[in-house]
N, C-alpha and C positions, 0 to 999 in steps of 0.2 A: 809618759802621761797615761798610766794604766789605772781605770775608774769602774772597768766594767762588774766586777767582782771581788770580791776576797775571797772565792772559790780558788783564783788564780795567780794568787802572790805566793811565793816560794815559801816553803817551810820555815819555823824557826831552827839556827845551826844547832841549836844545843836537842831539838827532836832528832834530828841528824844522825849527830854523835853518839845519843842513844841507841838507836840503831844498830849501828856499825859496833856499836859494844856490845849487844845482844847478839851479836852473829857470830863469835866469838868461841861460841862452845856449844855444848846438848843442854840443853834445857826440857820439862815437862812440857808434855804437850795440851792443849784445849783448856786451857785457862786454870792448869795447874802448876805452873810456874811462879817463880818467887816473886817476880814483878807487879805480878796482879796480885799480892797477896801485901804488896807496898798501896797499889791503887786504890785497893778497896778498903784498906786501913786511912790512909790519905782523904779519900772521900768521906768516909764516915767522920772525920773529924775534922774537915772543912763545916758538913751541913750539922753537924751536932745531930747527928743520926747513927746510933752507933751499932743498932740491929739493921739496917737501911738492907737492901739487896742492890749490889752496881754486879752490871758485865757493861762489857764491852762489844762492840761490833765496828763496823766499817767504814757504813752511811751513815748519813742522816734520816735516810730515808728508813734505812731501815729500824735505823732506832727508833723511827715515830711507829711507823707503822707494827712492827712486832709489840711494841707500847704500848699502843693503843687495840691490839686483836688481845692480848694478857687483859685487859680493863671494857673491852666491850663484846658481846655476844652476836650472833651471827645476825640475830634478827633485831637486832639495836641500829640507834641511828647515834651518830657524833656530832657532838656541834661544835664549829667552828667558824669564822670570818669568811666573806666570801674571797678573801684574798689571800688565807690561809693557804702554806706551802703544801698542808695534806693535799688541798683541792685542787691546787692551780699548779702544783711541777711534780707531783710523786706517781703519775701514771696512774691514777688508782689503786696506789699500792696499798693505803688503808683498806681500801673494800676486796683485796684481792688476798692481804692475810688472817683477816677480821671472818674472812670465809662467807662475805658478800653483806657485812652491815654498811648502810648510807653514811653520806654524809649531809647534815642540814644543817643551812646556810643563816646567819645568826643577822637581818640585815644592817647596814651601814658600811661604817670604811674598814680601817687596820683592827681597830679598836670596836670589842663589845663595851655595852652599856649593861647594867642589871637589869634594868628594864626591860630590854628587847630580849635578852638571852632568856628572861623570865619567861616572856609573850611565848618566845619561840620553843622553849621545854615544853608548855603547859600545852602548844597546839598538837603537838605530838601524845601517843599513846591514848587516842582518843576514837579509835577505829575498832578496839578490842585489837581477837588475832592478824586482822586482814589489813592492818598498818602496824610501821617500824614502830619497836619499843623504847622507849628511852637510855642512852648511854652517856658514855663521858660526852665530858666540854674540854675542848683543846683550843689550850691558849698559847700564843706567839711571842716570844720576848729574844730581843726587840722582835717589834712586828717587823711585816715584810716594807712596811713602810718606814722603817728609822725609828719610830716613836716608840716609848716604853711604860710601860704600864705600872703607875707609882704602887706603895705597898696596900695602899688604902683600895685602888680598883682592883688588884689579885684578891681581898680580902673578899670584897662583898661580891666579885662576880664567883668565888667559891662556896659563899654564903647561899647563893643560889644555886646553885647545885649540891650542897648538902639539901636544901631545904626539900630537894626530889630523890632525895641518896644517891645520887651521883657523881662518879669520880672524876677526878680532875687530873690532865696530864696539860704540861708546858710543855713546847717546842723551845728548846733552850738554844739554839744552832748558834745563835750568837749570845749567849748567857753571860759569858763572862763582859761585853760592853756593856750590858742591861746594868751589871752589876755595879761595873765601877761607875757607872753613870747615874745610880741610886746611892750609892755609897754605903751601902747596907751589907748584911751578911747575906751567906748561901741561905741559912736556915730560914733567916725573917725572908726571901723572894720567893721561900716555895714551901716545905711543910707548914711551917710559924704563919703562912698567908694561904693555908688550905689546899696545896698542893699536894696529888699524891701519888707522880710519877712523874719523873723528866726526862726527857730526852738531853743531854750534856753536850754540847758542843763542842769539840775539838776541831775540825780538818777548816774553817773557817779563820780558828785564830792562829794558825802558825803549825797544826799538826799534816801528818802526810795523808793520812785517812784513818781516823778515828772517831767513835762518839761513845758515850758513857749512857745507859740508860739505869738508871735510880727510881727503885720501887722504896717509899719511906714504910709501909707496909711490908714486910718479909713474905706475907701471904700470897702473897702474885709470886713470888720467885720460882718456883717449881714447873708453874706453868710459862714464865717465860724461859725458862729452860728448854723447855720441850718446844718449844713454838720456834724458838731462834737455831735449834739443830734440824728442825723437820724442815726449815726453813732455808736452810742451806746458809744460816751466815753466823754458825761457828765455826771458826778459823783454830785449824791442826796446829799451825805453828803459830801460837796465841802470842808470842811472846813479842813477834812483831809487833801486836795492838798494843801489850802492856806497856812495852819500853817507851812506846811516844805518850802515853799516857801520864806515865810516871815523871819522866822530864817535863811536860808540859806543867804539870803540878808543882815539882819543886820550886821552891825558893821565891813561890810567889810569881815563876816565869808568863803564867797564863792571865794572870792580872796586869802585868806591867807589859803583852803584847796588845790587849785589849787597850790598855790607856793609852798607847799610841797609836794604834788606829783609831780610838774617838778622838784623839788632839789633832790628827791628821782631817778628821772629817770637818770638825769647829774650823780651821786654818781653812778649809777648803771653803765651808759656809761662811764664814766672815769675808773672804775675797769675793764670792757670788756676790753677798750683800751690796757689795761698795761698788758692783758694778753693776749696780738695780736690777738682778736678776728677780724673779718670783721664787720664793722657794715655796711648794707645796704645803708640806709639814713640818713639824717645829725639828730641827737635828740636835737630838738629844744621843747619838751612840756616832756609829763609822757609817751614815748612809745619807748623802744629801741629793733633794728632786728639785731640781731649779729648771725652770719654764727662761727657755734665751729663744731671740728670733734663730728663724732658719737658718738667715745668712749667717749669722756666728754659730751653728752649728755647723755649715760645711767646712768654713776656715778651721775649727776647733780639728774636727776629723780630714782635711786636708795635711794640715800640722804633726797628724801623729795623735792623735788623741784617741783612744780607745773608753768607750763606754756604750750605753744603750738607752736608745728613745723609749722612755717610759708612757708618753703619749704624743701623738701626731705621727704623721710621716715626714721624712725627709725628703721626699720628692715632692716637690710644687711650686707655684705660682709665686706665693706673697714670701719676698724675702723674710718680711718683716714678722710674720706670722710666729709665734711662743710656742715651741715645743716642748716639754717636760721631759727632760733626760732623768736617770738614774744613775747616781754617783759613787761609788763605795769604795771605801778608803782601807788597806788591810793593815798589821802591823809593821812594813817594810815601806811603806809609803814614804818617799821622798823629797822633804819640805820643798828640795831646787824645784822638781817638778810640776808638783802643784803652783808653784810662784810661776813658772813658767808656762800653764795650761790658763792663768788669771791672767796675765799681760795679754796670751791671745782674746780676751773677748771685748779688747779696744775700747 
């Protein structure tokens, strides 16, 4: 009954066997090998981007962050969520390879509005030199809350940041649920809706440690070249990266792990449902936040249940007290399981 992450469910076999078939022989070193020359072909004709710039790297983190230091200046400021993964788990890594640009906080939940992100550009840049200048806006899809942002809100919250010239990078870490949870293409969730770098999600959906970052723009390429080797996360033996890459893509594998982690997270939310749990926010991908009393949470983690309180403690007084856990569902999820973590909440 393992909930806490899809950081933490095993690989898909078939990234595996990729692997273990790349190990095989000599191959080109630093992302001159054959593999990546499938990826970046693969990629461009997933987003109908056929000049596009993809590499590859590690993290996630670092795909945001090298992303985001290529699209913003030292003395710029980023907007994003306050709940945004730049802000809240990357150690400061945006400000740290950005070469010390801010980040300013867009108010509200998961989700900007054009309004507020509007309010929040225009108060910036308004000090001359002796305040941050305005940079990109980084958006989350899924947010770090489950929800996902339909084509019409990517459209107008990019609208507003053209309307200041500036550029737009997705956190795509879970892209591929965004995606088949919209039912849309690559190109209409991100250039076709004003996006103009992504961060790619692999090591979430079934990969070992991968991410893609996609400039639709070629003109950033050069500099994230240089930013990702000075940076220490060009990888010599590249072809590690490629080959789970590559697998991950064929045959439509990266779509059909993502629909089973969202059909795993609905199976999961519909059981909450029927057992009047609250759930937070609407579960439109693989992440559901349901508020249960105390006392079903100790049985739940008593039992074997692995996940993490998203709010309250679990030390206190009132059994009956609602804590909000966080749920997350990977592509390996186990229907017995889940049926079996829903009988525990009585």
């Amino acid at each position: 009954m393992y909930f806490a992450s899809d950081n933490a469910g095993p690989a898909l076999p078939e990234v595996m066997a990729a692997l273990a078939d790349c190990n095989r022989d000599y191959a080109p070193a630093y992302g001159a090998d054959a593999l990546m020359d499938e990826v970046r072909a693969e990629l461009r004709r997933l987003f109908e981007a056929p000049e596009a710039a993809v590499y590859l790297v590690a993290t996630g983190t670092a795909a945001n962050a090298l992303a985001l230091a290529s699209l913003a200046r030292p003395f710029d400021t980023i907007f994003c969520t306050p709940v945004a993964h730049i802000h809240q788990d990357e150690c400061n890594a945006p400000e740290f390879f950005t070469g010390g640009a801010k980040l300013t906080l867009v108010p509200g939940g998961d989700k900007m509005t054009p309004e507020r992100l509007r309010a929040a550009i225009a108060a910036e840049e308004t000090r001359g030199v002796h305040g941050p200048q305005r940079g990109p806006v980084s958006l989350t899809q899924v947010t770090e809350c489950g929800t996902v942002y339909s084509l019409e809100e990517l459209a107008a919250l990019s609208a507003v940041a053209r309307d200041f010239g500036l550029p737009v990078h997705m956190d795509g870490a879970r892209f591929a649920n965004a995606l088949v949870a919209l039912d849309c293409s690559p190109a209409e969730m991100t250039w076709k809706s004003g996006i103009d770098a992504l961060s790619f999600g692999g090591t979430k959906n079934g990969c070992l440690g991968v991410e893609a970052v996609i400039f639709f723009d070629p003109a950033r390429a050069r500099e994230f070249e240089l930013r990702r080797k000075r940076g220490a996360h060009l990888f010599s033996k590249h072809r590690y990266l490629s080959a789970q890459m590559a697998a991950y893509l064929r045959d439509g594998l990266w779509l059909d792990a993502a629909r089973r982690a969202n059909a795993a997270g609905a199976r999961l939310a519909e059981g909450l449902r029927a057992a009047d749990a609250g759930l937070a926010y609407p579960v439109q991908a693989n992440m559901v936040f349901a508020a249960l009393p105390r006392a079903t949470h100790h049985r739940l983690i008593q039992a074997g249940a692995q996940y993490h309180l998203w709010e309250g403690a679990l030390e206190g007084s009132d059994p009956d007290e609602r804590l909000t856990a966080r749920l997350v569902c990977d592509w390996s999820a186990r229907a017995a399981e889940t049926d079996r973590f829903l009988a525990l909440l009585g």
